[in-house]
Biotite code that builds the C-alpha atoms (Angstrom):
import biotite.structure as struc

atoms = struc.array([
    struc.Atom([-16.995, 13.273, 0.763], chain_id="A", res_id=1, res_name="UNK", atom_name="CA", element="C"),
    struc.Atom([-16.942, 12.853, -2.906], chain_id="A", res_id=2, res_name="UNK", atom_name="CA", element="C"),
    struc.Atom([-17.612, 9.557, -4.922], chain_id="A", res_id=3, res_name="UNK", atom_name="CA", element="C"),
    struc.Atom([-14.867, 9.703, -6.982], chain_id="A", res_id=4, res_name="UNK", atom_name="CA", element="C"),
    struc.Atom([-11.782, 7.615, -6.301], chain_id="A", res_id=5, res_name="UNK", atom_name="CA", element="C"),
    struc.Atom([-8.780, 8.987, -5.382], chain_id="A", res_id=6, res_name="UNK", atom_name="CA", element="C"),
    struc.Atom([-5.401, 7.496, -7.612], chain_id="A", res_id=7, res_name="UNK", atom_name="CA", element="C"),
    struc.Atom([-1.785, 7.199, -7.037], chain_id="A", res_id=8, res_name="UNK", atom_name="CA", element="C"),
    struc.Atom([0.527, 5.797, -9.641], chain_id="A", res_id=9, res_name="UNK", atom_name="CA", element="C"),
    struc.Atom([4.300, 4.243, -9.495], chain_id="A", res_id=10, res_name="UNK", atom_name="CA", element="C"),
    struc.Atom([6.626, 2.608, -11.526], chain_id="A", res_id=11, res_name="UNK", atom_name="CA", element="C"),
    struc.Atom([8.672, -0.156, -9.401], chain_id="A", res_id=12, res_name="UNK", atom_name="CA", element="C"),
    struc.Atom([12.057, -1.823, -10.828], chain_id="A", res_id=13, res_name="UNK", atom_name="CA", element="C"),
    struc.Atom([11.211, -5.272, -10.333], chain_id="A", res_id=14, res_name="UNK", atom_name="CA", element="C"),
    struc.Atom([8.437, -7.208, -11.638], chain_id="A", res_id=15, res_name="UNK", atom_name="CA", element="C"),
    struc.Atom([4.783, -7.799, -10.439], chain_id="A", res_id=16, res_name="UNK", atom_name="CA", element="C"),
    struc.Atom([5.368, -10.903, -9.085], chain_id="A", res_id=17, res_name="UNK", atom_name="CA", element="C"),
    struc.Atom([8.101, -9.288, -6.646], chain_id="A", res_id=18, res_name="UNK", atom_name="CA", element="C"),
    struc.Atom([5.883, -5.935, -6.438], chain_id="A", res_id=19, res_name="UNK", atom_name="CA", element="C"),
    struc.Atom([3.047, -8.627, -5.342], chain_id="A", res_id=20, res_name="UNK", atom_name="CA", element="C"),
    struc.Atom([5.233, -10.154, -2.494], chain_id="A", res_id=21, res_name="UNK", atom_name="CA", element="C"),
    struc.Atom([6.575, -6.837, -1.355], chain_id="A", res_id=22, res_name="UNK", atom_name="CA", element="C"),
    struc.Atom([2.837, -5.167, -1.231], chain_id="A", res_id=23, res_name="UNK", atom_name="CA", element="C"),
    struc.Atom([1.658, -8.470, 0.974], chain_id="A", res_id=24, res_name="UNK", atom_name="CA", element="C"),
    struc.Atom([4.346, -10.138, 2.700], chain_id="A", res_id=25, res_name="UNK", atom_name="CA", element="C"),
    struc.Atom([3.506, -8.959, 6.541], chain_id="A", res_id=26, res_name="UNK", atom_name="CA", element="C"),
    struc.Atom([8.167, -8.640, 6.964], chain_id="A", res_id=27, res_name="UNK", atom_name="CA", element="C"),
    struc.Atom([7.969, -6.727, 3.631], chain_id="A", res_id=28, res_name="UNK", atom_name="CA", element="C"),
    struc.Atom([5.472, -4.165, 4.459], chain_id="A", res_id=29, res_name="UNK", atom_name="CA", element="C"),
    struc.Atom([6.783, -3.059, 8.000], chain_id="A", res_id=30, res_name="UNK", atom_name="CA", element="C"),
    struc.Atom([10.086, -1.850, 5.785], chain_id="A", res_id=31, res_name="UNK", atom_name="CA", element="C"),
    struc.Atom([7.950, 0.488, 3.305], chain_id="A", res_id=32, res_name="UNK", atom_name="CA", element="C"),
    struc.Atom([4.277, 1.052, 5.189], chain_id="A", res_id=33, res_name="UNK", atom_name="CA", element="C"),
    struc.Atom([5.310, 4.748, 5.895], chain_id="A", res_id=34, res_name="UNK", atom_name="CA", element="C"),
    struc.Atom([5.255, 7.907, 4.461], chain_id="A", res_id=35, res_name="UNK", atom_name="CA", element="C"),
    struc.Atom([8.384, 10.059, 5.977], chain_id="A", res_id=36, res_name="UNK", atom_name="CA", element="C"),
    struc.Atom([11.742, 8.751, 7.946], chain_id="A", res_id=37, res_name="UNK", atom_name="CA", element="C"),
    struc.Atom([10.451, 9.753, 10.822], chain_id="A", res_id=38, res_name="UNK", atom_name="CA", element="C"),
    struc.Atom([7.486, 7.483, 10.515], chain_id="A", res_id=39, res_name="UNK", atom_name="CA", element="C"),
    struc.Atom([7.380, 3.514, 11.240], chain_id="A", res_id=40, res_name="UNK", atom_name="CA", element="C"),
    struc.Atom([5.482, 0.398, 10.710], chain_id="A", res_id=41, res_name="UNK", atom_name="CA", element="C"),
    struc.Atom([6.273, -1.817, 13.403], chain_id="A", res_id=42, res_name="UNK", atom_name="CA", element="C"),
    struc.Atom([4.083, -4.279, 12.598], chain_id="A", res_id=43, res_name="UNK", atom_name="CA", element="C"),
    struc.Atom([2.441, -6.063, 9.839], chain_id="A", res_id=44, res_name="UNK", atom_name="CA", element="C"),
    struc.Atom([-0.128, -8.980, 9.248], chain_id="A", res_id=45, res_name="UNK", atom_name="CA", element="C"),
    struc.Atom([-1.957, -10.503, 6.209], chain_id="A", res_id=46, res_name="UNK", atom_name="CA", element="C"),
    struc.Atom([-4.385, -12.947, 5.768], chain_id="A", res_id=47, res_name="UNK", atom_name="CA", element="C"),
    struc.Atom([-4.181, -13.475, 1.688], chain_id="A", res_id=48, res_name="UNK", atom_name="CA", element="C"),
    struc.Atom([-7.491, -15.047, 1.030], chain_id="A", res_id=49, res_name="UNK", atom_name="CA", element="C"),
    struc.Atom([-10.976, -13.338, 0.079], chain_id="A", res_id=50, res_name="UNK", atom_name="CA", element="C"),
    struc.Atom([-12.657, -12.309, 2.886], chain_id="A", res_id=51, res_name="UNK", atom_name="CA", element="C"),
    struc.Atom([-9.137, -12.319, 4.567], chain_id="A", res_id=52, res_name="UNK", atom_name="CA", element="C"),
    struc.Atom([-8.316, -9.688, 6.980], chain_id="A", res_id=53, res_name="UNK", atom_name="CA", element="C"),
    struc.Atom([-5.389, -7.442, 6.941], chain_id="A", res_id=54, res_name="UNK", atom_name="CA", element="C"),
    struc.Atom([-3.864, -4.847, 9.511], chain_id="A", res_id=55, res_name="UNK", atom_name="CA", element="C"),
    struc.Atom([-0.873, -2.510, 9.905], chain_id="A", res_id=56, res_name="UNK", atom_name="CA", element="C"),
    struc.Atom([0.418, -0.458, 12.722], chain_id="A", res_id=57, res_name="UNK", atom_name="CA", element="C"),
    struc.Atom([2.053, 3.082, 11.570], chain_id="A", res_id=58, res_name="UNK", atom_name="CA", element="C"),
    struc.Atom([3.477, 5.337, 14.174], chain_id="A", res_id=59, res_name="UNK", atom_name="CA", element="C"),
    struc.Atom([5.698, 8.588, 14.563], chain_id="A", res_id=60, res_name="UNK", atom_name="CA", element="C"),
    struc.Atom([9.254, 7.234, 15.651], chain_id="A", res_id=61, res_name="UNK", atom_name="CA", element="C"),
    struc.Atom([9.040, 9.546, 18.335], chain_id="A", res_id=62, res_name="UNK", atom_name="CA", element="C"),
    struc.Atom([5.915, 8.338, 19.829], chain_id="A", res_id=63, res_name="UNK", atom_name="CA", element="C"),
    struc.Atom([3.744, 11.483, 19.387], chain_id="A", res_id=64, res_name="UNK", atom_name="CA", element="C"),
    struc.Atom([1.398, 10.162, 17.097], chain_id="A", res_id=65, res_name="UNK", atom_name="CA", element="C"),
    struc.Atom([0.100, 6.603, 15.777], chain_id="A", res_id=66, res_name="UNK", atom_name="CA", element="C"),
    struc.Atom([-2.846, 4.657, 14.462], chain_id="A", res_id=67, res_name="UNK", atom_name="CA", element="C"),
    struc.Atom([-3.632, 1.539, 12.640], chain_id="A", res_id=68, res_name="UNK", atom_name="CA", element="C"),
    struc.Atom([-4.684, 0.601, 9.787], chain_id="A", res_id=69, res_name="UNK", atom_name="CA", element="C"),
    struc.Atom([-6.765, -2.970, 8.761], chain_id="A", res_id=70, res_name="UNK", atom_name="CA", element="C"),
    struc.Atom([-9.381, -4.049, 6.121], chain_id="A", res_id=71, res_name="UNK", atom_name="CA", element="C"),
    struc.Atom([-10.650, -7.045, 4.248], chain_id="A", res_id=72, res_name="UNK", atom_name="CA", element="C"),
    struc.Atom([-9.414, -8.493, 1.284], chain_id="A", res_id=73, res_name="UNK", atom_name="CA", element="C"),
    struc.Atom([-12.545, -8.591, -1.624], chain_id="A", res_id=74, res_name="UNK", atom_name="CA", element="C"),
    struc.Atom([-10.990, -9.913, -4.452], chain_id="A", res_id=75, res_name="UNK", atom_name="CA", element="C"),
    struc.Atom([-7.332, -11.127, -4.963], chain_id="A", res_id=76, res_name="UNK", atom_name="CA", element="C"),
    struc.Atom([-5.857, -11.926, -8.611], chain_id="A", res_id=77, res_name="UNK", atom_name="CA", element="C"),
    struc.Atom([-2.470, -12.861, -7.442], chain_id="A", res_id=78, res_name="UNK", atom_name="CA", element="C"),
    struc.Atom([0.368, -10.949, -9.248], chain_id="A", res_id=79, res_name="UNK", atom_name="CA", element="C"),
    struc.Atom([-2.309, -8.801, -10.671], chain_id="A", res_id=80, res_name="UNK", atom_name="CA", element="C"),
    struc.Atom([-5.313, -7.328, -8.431], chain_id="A", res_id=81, res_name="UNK", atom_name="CA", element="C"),
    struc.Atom([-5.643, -6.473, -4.565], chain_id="A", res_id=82, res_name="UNK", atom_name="CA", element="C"),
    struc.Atom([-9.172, -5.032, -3.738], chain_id="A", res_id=83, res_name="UNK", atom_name="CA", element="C"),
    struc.Atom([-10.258, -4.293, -0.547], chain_id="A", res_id=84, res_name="UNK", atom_name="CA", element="C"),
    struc.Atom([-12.957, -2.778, 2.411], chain_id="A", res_id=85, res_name="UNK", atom_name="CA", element="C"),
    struc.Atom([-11.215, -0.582, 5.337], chain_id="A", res_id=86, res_name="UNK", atom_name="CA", element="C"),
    struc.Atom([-13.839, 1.573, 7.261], chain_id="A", res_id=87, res_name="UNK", atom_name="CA", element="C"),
    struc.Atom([-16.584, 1.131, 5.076], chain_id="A", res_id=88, res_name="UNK", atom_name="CA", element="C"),
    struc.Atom([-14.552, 2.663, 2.386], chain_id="A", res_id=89, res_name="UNK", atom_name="CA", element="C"),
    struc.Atom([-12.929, 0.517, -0.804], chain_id="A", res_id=90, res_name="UNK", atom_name="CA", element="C"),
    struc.Atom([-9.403, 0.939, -2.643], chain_id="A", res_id=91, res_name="UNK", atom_name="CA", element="C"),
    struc.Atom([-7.680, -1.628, -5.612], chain_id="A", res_id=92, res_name="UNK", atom_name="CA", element="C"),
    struc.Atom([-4.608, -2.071, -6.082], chain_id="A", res_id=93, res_name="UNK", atom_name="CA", element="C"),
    struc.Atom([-3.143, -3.344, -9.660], chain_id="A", res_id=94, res_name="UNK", atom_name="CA", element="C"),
    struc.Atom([0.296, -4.089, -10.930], chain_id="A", res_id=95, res_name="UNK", atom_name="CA", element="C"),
    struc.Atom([0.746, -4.154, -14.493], chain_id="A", res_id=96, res_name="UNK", atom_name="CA", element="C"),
    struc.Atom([3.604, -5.256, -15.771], chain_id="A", res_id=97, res_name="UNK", atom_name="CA", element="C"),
    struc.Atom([5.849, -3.011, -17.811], chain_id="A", res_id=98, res_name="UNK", atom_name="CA", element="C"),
    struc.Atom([9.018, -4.960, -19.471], chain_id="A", res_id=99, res_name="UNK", atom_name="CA", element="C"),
    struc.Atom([11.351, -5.815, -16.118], chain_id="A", res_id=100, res_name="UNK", atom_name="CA", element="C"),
    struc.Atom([9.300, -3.333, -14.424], chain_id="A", res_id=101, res_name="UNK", atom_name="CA", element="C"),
    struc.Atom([5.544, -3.117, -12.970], chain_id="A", res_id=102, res_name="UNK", atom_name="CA", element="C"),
    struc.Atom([3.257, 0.121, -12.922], chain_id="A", res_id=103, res_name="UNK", atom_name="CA", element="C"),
    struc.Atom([1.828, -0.250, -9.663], chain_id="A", res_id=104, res_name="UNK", atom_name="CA", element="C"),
    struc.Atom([-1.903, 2.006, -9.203], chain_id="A", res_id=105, res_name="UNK", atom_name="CA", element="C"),
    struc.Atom([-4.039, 2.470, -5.807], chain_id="A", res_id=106, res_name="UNK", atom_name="CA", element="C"),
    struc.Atom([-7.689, 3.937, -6.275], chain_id="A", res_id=107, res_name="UNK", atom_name="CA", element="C"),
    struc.Atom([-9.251, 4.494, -2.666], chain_id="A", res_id=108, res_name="UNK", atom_name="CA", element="C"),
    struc.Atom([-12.218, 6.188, -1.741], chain_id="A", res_id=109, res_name="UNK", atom_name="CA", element="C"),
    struc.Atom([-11.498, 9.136, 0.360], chain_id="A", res_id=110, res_name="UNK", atom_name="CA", element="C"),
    struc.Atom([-12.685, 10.010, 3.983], chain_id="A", res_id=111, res_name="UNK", atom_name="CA", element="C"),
    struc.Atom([-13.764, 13.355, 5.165], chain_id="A", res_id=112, res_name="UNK", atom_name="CA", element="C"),
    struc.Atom([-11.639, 14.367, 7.619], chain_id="A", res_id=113, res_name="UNK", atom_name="CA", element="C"),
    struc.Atom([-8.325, 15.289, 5.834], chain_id="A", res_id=114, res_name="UNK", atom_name="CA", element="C"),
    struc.Atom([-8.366, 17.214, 1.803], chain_id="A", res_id=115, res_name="UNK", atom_name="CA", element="C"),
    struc.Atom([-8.457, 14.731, -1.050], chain_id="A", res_id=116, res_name="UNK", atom_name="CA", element="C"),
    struc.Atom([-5.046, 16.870, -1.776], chain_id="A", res_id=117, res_name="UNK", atom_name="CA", element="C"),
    struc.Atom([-3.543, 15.746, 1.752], chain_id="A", res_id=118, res_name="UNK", atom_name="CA", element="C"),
    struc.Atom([-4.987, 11.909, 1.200], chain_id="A", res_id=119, res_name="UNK", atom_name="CA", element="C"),
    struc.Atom([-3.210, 12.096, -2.130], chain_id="A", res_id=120, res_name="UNK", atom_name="CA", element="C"),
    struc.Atom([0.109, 12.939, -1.250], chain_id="A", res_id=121, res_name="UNK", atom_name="CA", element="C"),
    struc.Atom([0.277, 10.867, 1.940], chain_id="A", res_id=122, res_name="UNK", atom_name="CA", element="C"),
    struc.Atom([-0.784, 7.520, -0.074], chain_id="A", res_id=123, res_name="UNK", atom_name="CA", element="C"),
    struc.Atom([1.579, 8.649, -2.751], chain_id="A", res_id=124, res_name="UNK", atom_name="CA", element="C"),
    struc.Atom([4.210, 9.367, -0.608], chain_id="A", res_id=125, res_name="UNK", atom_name="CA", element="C"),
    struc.Atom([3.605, 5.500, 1.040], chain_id="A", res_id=126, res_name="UNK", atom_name="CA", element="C"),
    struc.Atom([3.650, 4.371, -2.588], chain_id="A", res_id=127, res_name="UNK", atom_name="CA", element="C"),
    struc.Atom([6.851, 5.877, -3.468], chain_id="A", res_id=128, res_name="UNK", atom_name="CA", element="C"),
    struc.Atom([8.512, 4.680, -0.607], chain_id="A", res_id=129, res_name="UNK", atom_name="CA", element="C"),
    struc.Atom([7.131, 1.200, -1.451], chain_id="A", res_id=130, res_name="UNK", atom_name="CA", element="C"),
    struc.Atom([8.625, 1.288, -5.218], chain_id="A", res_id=131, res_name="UNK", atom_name="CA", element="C"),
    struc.Atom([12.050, 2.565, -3.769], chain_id="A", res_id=132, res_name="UNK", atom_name="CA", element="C"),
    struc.Atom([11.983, -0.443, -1.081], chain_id="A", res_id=133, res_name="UNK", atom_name="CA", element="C"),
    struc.Atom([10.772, -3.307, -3.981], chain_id="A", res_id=134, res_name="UNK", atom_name="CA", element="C"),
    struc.Atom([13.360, -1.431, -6.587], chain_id="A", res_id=135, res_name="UNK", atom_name="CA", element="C"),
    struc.Atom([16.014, -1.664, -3.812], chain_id="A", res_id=136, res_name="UNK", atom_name="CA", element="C"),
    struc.Atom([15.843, -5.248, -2.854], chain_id="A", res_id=137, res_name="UNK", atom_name="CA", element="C"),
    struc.Atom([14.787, -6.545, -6.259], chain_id="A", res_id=138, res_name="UNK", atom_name="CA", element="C"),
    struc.Atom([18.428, -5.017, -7.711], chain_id="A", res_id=139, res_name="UNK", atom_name="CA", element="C"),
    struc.Atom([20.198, -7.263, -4.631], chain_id="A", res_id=140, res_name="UNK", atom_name="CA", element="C"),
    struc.Atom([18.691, -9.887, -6.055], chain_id="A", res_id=141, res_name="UNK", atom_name="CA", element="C"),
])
């Protein structure tokens, strides 16, 4: 285990007000909470107040593999700041606006069971997938 936070970094078309609804609107996240095709996020809740809890369910489509993932919200600057305890471990989340787009970043602390490299990519992979989602819709309108 190392104390140093892991990051991944996006830049979503839309802005951080829509990046903000996307990253904690419960019918939002079960369209982006995944890191492949073949993965799902059936369901989805949020409890958006400090000291608020939070969960998510992610699971193979085929059934072979699942697990779920929940926390508390710490501290919530809305359209700004997302920090929050899963597991004894802590991540933020900011969105910084950019013109008619948002820089979205995730710091997490990483657990010892998988390589920082593996965390990394999976959580970046998740975050991609969210900025494609939020880009998506926010271009619909």
């Amino acid at each position: 285990m190392t104390d140093k936070q892991v990051v991944v970094e996006a830049e979503v078309a839309a802005s951080a007000a829509q990046s903000w609804d996307a990253y904690t609107s419960p019918d939002r996240i079960t369209q982006w909470n995944f890191a492949s095709d073949d993965w799902q996020c059936p369901t989805a809740s949020v409890d958006l107040r400090e000291g608020g809890r939070f969960s998510s369910r992610m699971e193979a489509k085929d059934g072979s593999a699942g697990f779920d993932f929940s926390g508390t919200y710490t501290k919530l600057v809305p359209n700004e700041r997302i920090e929050y305890e899963f597991g004894g471990r802590r991540a933020t989340v900011s969105f910084t606006p950019h013109g008619d787009r948002t820089h979205v970043r995730v710091a997490f602390d990483p657990e010892a069971e998988h390589s920082v490299d593996q965390q990394r990519s999976g959580w970046q992979a998740i975050l991609d997938n969210f900025a494609k989602h939020v880009g998506a819709t926010s271009a619909r309108g």
